[in-house]
C-alpha positions as CSV (number, residue, x, y, z in Angstrom):
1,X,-98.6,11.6,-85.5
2,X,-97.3,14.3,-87.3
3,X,-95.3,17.3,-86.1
4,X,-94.1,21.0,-87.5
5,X,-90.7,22.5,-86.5
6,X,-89.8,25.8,-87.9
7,X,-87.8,28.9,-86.9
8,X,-91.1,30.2,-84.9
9,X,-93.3,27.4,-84.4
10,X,-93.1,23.8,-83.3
11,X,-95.8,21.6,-82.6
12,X,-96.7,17.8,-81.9
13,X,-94.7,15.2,-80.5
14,X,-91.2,15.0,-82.2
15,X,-89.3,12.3,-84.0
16,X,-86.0,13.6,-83.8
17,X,-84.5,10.8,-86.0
18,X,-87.2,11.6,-88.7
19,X,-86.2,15.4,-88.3
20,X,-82.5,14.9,-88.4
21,X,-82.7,12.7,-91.9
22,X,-85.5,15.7,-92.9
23,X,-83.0,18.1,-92.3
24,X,-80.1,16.4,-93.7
25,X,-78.2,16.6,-91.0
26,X,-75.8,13.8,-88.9
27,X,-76.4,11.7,-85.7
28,X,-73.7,12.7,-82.9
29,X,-72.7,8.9,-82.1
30,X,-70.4,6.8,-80.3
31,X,-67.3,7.4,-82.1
32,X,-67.9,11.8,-82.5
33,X,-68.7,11.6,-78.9
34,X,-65.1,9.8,-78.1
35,X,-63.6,12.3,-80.2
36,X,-65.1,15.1,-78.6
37,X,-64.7,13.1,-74.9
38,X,-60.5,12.9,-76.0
39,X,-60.1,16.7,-77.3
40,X,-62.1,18.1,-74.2
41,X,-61.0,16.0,-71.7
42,X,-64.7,15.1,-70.4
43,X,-68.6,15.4,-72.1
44,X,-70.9,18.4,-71.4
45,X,-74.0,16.1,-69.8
46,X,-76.0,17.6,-73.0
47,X,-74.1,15.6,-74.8
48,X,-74.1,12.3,-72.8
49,X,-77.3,12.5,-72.2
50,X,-77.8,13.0,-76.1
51,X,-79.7,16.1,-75.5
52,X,-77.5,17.7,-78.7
53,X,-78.5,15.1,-80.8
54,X,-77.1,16.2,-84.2
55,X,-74.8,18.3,-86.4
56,X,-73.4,19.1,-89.6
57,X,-69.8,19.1,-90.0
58,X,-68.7,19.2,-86.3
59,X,-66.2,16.0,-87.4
60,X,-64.4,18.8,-89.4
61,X,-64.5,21.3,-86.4
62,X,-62.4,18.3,-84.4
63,X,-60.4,17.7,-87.4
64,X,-59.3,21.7,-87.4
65,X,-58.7,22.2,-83.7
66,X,-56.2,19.1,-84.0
67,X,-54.6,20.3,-86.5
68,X,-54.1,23.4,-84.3
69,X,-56.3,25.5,-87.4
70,X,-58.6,26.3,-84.5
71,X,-62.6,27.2,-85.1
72,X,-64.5,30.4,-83.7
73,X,-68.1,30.0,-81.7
74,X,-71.6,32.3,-83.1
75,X,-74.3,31.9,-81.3
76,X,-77.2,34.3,-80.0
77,X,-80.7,35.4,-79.2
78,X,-83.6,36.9,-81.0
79,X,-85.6,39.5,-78.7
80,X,-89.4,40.2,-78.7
81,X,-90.7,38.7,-75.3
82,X,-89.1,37.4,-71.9
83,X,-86.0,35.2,-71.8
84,X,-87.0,31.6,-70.1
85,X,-84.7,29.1,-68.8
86,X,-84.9,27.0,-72.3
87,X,-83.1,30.1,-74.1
88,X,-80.1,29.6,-71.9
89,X,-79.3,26.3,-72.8
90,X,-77.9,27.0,-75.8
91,X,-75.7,29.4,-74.6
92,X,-74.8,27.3,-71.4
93,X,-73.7,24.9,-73.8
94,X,-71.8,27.5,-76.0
95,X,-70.0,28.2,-72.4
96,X,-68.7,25.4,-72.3
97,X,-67.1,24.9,-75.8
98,X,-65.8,28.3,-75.4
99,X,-64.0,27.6,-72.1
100,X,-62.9,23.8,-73.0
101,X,-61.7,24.7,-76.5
102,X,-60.7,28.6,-75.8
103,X,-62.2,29.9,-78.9
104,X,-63.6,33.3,-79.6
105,X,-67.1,33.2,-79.2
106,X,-69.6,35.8,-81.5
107,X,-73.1,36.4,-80.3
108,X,-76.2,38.3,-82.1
109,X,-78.6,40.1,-81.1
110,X,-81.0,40.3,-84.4
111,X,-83.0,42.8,-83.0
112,X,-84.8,43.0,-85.9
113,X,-86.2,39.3,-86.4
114,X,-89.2,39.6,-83.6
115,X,-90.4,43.2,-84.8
116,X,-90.6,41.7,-88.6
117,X,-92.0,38.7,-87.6
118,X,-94.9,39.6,-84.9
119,X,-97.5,42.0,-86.7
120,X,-98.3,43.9,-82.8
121,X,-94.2,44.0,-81.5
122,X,-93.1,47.6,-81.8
123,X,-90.0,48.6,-82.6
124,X,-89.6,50.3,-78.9
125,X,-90.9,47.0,-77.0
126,X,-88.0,45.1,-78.7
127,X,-85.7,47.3,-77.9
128,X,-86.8,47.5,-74.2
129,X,-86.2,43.8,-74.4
130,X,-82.9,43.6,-75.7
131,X,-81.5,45.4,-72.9
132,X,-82.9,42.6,-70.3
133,X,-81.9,40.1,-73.1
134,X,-77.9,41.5,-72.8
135,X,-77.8,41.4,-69.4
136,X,-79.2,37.7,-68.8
137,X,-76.7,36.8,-71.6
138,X,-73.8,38.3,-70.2
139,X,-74.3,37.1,-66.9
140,X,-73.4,33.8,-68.0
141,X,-69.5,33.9,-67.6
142,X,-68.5,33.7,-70.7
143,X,-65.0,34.8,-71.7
144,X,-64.8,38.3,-71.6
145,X,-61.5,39.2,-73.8
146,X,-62.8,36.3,-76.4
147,X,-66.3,37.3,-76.8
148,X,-68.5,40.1,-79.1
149,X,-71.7,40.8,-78.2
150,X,-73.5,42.9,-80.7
151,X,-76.7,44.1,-81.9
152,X,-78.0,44.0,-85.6
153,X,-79.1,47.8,-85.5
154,X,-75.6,49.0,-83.8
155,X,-73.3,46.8,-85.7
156,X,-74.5,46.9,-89.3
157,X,-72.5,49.1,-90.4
158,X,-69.7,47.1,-90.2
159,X,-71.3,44.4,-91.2
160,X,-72.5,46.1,-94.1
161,X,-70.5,45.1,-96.8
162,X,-70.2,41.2,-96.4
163,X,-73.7,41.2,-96.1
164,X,-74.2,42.2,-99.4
165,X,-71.9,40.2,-100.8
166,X,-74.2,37.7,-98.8
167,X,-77.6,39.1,-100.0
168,X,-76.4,39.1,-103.9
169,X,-76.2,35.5,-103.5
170,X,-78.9,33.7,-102.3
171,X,-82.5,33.8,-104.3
172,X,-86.1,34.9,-103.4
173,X,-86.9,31.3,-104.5
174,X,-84.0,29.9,-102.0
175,X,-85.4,31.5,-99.3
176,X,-89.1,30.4,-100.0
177,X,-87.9,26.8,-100.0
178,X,-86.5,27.0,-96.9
179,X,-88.4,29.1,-94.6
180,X,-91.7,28.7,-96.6
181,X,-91.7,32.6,-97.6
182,X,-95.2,33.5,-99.7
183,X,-95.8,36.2,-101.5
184,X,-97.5,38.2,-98.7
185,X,-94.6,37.8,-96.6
186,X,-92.7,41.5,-95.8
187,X,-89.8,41.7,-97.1
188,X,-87.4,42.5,-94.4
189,X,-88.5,38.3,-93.4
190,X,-87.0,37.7,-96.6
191,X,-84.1,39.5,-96.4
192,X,-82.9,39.8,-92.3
193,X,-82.1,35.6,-92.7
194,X,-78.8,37.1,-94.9
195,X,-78.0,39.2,-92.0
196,X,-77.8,36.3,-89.5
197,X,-75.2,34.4,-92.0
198,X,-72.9,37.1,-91.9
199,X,-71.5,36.3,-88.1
200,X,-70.3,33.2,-89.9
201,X,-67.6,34.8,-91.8
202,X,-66.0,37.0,-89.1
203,X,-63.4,34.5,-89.3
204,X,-61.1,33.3,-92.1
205,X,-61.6,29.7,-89.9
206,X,-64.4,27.4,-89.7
207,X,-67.5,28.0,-87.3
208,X,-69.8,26.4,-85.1
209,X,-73.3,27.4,-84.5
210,X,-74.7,25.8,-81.1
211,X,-78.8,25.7,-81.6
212,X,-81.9,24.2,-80.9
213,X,-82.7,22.1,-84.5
214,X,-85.6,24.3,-85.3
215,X,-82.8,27.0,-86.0
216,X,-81.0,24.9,-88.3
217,X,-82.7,26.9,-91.7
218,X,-80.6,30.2,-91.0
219,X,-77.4,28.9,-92.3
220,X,-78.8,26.0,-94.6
221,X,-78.2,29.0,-97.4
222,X,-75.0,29.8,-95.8
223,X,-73.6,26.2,-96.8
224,X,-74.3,26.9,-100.6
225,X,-72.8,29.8,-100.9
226,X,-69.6,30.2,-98.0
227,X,-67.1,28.9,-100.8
228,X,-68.2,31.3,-103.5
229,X,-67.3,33.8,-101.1
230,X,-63.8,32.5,-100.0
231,X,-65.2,31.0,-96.8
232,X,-66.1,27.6,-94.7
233,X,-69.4,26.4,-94.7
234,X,-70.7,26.7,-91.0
235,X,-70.6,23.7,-88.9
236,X,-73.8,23.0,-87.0
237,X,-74.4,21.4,-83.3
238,X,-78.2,20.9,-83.3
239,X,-80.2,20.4,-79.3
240,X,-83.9,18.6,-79.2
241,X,-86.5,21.0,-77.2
242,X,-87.0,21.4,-73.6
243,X,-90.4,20.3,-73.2
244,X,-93.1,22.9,-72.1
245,X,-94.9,22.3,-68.6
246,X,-97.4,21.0,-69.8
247,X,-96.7,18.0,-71.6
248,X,-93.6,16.5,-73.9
249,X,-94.7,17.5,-77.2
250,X,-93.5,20.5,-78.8
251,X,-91.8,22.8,-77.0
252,X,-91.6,25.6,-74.1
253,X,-93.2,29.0,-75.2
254,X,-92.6,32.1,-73.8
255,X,-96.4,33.4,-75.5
256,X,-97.8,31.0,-73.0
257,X,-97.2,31.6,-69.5
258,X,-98.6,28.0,-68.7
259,X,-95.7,26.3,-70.7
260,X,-92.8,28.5,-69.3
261,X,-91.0,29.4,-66.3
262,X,-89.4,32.9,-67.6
263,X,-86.0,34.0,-65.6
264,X,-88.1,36.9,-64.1
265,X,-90.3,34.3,-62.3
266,X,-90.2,33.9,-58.5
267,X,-89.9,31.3,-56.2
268,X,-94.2,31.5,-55.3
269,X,-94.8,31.8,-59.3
270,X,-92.2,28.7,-60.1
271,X,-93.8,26.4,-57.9
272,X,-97.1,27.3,-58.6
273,X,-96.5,26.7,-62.0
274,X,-94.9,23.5,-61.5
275,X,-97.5,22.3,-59.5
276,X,-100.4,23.0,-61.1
277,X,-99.0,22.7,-65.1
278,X,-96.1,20.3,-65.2
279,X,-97.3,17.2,-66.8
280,X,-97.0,13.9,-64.4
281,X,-96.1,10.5,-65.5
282,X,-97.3,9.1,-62.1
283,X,-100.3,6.8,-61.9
284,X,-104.1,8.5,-60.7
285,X,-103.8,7.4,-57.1
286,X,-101.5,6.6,-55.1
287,X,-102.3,3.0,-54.1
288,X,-101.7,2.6,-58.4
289,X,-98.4,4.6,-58.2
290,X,-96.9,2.4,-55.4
291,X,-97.8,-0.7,-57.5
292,X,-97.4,0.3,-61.1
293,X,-94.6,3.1,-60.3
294,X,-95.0,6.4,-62.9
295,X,-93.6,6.9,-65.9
296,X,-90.2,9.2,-66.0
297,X,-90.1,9.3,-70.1
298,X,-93.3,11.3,-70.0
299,X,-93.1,12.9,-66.7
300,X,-91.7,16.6,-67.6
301,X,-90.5,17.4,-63.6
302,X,-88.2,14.6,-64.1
303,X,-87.3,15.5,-67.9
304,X,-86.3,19.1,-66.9
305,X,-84.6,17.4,-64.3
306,X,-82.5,15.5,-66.3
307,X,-81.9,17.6,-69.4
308,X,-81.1,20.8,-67.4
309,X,-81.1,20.6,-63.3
310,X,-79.6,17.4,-62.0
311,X,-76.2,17.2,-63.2
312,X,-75.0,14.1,-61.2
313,X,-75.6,11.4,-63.3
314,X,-75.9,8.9,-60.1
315,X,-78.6,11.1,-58.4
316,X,-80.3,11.4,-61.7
317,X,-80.8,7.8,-62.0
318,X,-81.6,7.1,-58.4
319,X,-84.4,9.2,-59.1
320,X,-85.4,7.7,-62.3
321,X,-85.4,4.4,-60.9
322,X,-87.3,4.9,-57.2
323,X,-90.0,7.3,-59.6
324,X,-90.3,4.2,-61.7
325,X,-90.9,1.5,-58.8
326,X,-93.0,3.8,-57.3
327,X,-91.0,4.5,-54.5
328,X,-90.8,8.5,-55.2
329,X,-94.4,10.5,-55.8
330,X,-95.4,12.7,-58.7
331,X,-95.2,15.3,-55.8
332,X,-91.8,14.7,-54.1
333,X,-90.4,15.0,-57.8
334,X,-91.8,18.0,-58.2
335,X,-90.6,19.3,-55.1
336,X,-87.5,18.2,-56.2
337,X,-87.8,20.4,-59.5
338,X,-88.9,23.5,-57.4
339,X,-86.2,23.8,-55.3
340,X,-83.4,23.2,-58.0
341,X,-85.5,26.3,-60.4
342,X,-85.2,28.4,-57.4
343,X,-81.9,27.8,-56.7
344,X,-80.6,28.2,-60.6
345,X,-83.0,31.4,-60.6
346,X,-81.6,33.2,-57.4
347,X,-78.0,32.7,-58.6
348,X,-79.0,34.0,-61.7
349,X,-80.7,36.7,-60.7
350,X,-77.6,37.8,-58.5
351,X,-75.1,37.7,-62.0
352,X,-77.8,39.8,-64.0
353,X,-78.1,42.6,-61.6
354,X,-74.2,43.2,-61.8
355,X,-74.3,42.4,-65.7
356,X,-74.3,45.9,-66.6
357,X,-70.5,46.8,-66.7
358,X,-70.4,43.3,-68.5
359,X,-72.5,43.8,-71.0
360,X,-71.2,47.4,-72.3
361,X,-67.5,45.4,-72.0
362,X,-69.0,42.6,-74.1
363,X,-70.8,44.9,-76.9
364,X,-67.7,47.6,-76.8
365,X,-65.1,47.6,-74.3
366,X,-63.4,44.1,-74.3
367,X,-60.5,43.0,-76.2
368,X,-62.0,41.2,-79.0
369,X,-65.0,43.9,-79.0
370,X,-62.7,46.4,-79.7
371,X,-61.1,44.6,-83.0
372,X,-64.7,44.2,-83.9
373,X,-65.6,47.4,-83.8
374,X,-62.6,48.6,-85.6
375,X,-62.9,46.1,-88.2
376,X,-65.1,46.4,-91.5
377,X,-66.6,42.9,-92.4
């Protein structure tokens, strides 16, 4: 069956080996998860659970921080339409580098990708957005005197000058190879992919990008031309997709309400959702589901489970296993699911209305936002 992963749309179910070798890029095995397992002193359950599945160059990340060379984090967040709980994980995971490896930690805001991209997303709306966008972000915990939270249209003036340097390099023929440009394409869609390359050379050290896979074509330029310019090429750490509601191929879209549960959602709207749209892996009755058991590879309340809610990796497969013997019901699991949304949700919901004085010390105030601001790129 065939399948379609881009920067803005992915369909079909995925073969994520298939995508990987399409993309070039490494398998995260046995022997880089030890090494990352004896450097942080434990895994992030993305990792064990081989939800980051891939990289490029994150052997040489290790290789600087033991050599005490260090590495700096860049992640971040394009804004059009509302945040869901998949466009955390990334940054939970960032989180955790950033704390385990005490790194500083950059994160964009290319305010500019949406409105170029979407035809009917004004200029106003995206901005409207952002500002819900930096709070949910900044909410998060991250390290506040080792992290720069910026916008493309506030901070490109600084940024100004690498990004030509950037720009001069890379061809319109590059960047329809990559991203599949035509001729009828704007041209701020050809050019704003240059602007998200320049994060990686705040640094005179290497960086890692934390991103779903389907992100991975920003900074394939980046690796061609970082040593012409003096610089690393960027490391990549690569995750597979949460899956939407509604089945386990492609992934969760926040255009389609049915798919997503959005951070805005409340407890009457997540469990109606999950309810009524999560896809079940349990058998048509029940008298089947106690004999045959269900299915938890294709059941997405036990997938969300495991990729995002259920940390303990004991309950996890208690659940797994009574689900599979048909001990557990398609409904108890979803029940299950429900109350750990909630639960994430509320908590978050408590961080982001007290993100405000966080997010201006973020984007200006905080020690390493400061230097930033003071410092021409």
């Amino acid at each position: 069956m065939t399948f379609k992963v881009t920067p803005w749309e992915v369909t079909g179910k995925i073969d994520y080996d298939k995508l990987r070798r399409d993309f070039g890029a490494k398998l995260i095995d046995k022997e880089l998860k030890n090494r990352i397992k004896k450097n942080a002193g434990g895994l992030h359950h993305f990792l064990s659970r081989d939800f980051f599945f891939s990289h490029r160059d994150f052997n040489l990340i290790l290789k600087d921080y033991e050599k005490n060379k260090g590495f700096f984090l860049y992640t971040g967040r394009a804004p059009g339409g509302d945040m869901t709980i998949a466009h955390l994980i990334p940054f939970i995971f960032t989180k955790w580098l950033q704390k385990t490896f005490d790194v500083n930690l950059y994160i964009q805001i290319p305010d500019e990708e949406k409105f170029l991209h979407k035809q009917n997303l004004s200029w106003e709306t995206v901005q409207e957005k952002t500002r819900e966008d930096l709070k949910h972000i900044a909410s998060l915990g991250f390290n506040q005197d080792k992290t720069f939270l910026f916008q493309n249209s506030e901070y490109i003036k600084n940024m100004y000058p690498m990004l030509m340097k950037t720009a001069k390099k890379i061809t319109n023929s590059t960047m329809k190879a990559v991203f599949g440009f035509k001729d009828s394409t704007n041209i701020g869609m050809s050019f704003y992919p240059a602007i998200q390359m320049v994060p990686t050379f705040f640094e005179k050290k290497r960086c890692v990008i934390p991103c779903a896979i389907d992100q991975d074509n920003y900074w394939r330029p980046q690796r061609d031309i970082a040593e012409k310019l003096g610089f690393y090429k960027t490391a990549t750490i690569h995750s597979k997709f949460l899956p939407p509601l509604t089945g386990v191929e492609g992934k969760m879209s926040a255009s389609k309400s049915e798919t997503a549960i959005y951070l805005s959602d409340n407890e009457d709207v997540v469990k109606k959702k999950v309810m009524k749209y999560a896809f079940s892996g349990g058998q048509p009755t029940l008298e089947e589901h106690r004999k045959k058991g269900g299915n938890p590879d294709i059941d997405v309340a036990f997938q969300w489970l495991y990729i995002l809610f259920e940390l303990d990796d004991k309950k996890i497969e208690k659940i797994r296993e009574e689900y599979k013997l048909g001990k557990m019901l398609t409904g108890e699991l979803k029940t299950i699911l429900i109350n750990k949304i909630n639960n994430f949700l509320k908590e978050h919901s408590k961080r982001k209305d007290k993100a405000d004085k966080i997010v201006d010390k973020l984007k200006y105030s905080g020690k390493l936002a400061k230097e930033m601001w003071n410092k021409t790129i």
